[in-house]
Every structure is written in C-alpha cells, then in structure tokens.
C-alpha positions as CSV (number, residue, x, y, z in Angstrom):
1,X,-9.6,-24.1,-12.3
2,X,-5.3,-24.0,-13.2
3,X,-6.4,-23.4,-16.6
4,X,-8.3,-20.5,-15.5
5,X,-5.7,-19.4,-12.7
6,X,-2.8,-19.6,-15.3
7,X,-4.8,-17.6,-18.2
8,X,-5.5,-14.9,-15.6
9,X,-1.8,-14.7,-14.5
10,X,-0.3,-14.5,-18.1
11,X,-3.4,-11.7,-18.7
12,X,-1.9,-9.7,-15.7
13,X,2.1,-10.0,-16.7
14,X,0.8,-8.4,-20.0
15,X,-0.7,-5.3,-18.6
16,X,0.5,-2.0,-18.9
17,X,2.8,-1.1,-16.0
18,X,6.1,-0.6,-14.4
19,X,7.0,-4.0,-13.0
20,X,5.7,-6.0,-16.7
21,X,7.5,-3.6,-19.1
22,X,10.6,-4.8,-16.8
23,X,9.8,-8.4,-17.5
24,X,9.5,-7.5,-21.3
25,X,12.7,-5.9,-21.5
26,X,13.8,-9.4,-19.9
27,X,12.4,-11.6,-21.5
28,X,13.5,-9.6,-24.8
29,X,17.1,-9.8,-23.6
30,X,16.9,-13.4,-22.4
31,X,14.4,-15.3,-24.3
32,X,12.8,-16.9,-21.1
33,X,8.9,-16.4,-20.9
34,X,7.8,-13.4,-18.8
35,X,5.6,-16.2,-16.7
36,X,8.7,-18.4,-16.3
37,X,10.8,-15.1,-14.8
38,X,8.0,-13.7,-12.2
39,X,7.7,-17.8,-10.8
40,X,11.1,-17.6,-10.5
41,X,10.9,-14.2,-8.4
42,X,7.9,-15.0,-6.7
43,X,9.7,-18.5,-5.7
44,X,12.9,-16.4,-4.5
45,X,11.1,-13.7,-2.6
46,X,8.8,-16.8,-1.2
47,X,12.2,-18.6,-0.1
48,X,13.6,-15.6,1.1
49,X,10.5,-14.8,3.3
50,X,10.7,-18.1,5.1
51,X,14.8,-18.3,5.9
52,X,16.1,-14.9,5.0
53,X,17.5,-12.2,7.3
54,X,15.5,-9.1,6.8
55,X,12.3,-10.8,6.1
56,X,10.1,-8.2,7.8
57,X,11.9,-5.5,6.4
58,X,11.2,-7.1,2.9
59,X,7.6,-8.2,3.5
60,X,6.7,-4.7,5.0
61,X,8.3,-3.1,1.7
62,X,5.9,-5.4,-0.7
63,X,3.3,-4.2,1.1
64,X,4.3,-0.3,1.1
65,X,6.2,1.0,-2.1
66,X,3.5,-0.6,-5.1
67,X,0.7,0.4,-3.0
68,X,2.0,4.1,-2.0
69,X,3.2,4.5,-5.7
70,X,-0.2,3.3,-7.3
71,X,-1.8,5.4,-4.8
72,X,-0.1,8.5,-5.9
73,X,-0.8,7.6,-9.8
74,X,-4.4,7.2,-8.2
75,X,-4.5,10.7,-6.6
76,X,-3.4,12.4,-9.9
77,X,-5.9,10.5,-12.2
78,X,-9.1,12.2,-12.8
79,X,-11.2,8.9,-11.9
80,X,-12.1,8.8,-8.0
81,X,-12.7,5.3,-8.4
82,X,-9.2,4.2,-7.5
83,X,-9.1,7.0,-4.7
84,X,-11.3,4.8,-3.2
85,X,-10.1,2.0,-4.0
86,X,-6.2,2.4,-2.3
87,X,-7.7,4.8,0.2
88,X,-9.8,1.7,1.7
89,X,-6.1,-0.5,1.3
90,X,-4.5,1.8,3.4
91,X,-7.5,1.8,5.8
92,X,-7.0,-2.1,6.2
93,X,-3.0,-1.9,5.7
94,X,-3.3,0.6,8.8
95,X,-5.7,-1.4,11.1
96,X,-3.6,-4.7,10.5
97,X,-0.4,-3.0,10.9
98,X,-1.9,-1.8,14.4
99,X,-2.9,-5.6,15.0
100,X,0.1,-6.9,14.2
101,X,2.3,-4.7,16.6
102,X,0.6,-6.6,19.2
103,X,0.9,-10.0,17.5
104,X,4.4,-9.6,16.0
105,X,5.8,-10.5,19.1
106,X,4.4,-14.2,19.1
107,X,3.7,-14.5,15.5
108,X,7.1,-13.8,13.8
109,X,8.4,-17.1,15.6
110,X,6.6,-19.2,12.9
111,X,8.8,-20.1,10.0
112,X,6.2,-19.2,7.2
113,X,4.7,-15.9,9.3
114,X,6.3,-13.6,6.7
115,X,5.4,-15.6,3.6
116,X,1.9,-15.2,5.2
117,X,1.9,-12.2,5.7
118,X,3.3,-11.3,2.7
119,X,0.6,-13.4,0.9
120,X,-1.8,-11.2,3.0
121,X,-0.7,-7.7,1.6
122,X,-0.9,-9.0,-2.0
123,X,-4.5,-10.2,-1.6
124,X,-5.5,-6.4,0.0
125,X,-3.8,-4.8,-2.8
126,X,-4.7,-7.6,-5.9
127,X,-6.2,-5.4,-9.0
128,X,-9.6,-7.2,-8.7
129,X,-13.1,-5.4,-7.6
130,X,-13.2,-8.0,-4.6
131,X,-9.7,-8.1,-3.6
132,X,-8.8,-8.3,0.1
133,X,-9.4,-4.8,1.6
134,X,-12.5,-4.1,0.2
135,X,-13.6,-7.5,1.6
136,X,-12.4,-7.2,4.6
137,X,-13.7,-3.1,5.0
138,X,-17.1,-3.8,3.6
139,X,-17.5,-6.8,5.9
140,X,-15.6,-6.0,9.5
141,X,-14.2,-2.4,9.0
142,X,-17.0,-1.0,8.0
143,X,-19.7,-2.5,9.7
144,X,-17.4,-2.0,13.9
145,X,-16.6,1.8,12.6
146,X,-20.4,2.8,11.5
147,X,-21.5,1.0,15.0
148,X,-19.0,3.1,17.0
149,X,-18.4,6.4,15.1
150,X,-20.3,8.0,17.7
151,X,-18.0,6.9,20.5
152,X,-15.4,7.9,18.1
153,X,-16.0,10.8,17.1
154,X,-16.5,12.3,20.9
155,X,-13.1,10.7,21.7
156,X,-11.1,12.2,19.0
157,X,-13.1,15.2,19.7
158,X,-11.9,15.3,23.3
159,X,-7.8,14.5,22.4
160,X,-8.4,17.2,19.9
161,X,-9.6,19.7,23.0
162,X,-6.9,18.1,24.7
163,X,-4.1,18.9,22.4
164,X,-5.4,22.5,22.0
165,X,-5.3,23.4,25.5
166,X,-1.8,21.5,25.7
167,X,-0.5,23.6,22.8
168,X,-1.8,26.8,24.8
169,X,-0.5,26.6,27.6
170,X,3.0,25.3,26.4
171,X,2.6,28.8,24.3
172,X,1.7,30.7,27.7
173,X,4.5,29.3,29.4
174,X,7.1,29.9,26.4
175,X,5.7,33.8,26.4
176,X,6.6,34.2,29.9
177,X,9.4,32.9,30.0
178,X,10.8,34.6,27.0
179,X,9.2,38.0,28.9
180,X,11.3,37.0,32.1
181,X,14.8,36.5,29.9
182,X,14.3,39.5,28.5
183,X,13.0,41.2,31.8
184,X,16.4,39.9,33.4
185,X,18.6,41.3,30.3
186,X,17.3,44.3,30.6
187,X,17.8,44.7,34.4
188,X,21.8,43.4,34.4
189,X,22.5,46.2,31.2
C-alpha cells in the first residue's frame, strides 16, 4: 500500500503543469529530488496550518487559486469533461464554505482545524475520477437537491419576483424624484 501510495505520488510530481515544472527547475538547480522538495513544502504548509498566524487566510487560498485557475484552463479547453468536473468542486467548495461560516466559530479553536481543513480542499480538488466533490455531490449533494428542486426552484422564483418589483419601484421613486428636482429648478429660475 506505501509502495503503491509513493509510485502514485512520484507519477503526479512528473506531470505536466505549473507547480512540477517549478519543482524541476529546483531540483535542476539544487540537486534534491523533486519528491524530497514537495514533503518538505507540504510538511511547512502542514506546520504552518497548525501554529501559524494567517492560517485561514492560507488554507482558504489552497483551496481557491489552483482550483479557480484550473477551472479557467477548464473553461477554455474544448473537452466539457473538466467543466464538469471543477463546476461540481465549486458546487461542494460553495456548500461547505456556507457550512463552515456557521461552524468556523467553534471549529477554528482546534489546533489541527486548518490542517483539516486544508486536507479537506485537496481531497475535493485531487486529479482522480473519485476525488472528494464528485463523492460527496453524487452521494449527498445530489441526491437533497434532486429531492428539493421543486421547493427550490419556487423559492428562488419568488426572491427573483421580489427583486424585480424592488428594483421597480426604487426606479419609480428615483423618476419622481428626479421630476420634482427638476420641477423645483424650474419654478426658482
């Protein structure tokens, strides 16, 4: 199972991207094996999770800027695959983020919270076919959305009404009273 683990880590630091042709240059300069340099990172960002200042900042960062830029790559690629595929991360990255605005309060008191968390985004956004969001949106997203889309659907129907008639009348009232400033210029020239 290491042996396994280890093969498929080398495997990914050898792929084709941003972050690894960093660690080649790197390792070119240095001599250290790309593997040795992203445990070392991984064990400072880990490190800096669980006792730095700026954690959250840091965690929420890991779990934004790869995911956002990939998703852009994503968009502009002709296969719709990946559309898919960071358009359901964001889906889960969106429902946990409003889950954890309720939690953060008690949650962010434990010392390894952010390291969890942390470990959390990087599972929802791991380049596997079964990586964390599509498990968790095939198996609890999915399933509570499809049972209430209905109840939904007539409730974003009815802010949408809302928000229309809102709009008007803030437009009725801004007609009238640009047609009384101008009524009263008028009348003191």
């Amino acid at each position: 199972m290491a042996g396994a683990l280890k093969e498929r880590f080398e495997k990914f630091l050898h792929e084709k991207n941003v972050v690894n042709d960093q660690l080649a240059k790197i390792e070119a300069k240095t001599g250290v094996k790309r593997s040795y340099i992203a445990i070392a990172v991984i064990a400072i960002i880990s490190l800096y999770l669980v006792i730095g200042y700026g954690a959250s900042l840091l965690c929420n960062l890991i779990g934004f800027v790869y995911p956002a830029y990939i998703s852009i790559k994503a968009i502009e690629s002709i296969d719709k695959d990946d559309d898919t595929k960071w358009l359901t991360y964001w889906v889960v990255y969106g429902v946990f983020s409003v889950a954890e605005f309720f939690a953060d309060i008690f949650l962010s008191w434990f010392p390894f919270y952010y390291m969890g968390k942390c470990a959390f985004l990087v599972w929802c956004m791991a380049p596997t076919p079964s990586n964390g969001s599509m498990l968790i949106y095939h198996r609890i997203i999915r399933p509570f959305f499809l049972k209430h889309e209905a109840k939904m659907d007539r409730v974003v129907k009815d802010l949408k009404d809302k928000a229309s008639e809102a709009a008007d009348t803030i437009t009725n009232e801004a007609k009238k009273a640009t047609a009384n400033i101008m009524f009263e210029e008028k009348k003191s020239s």
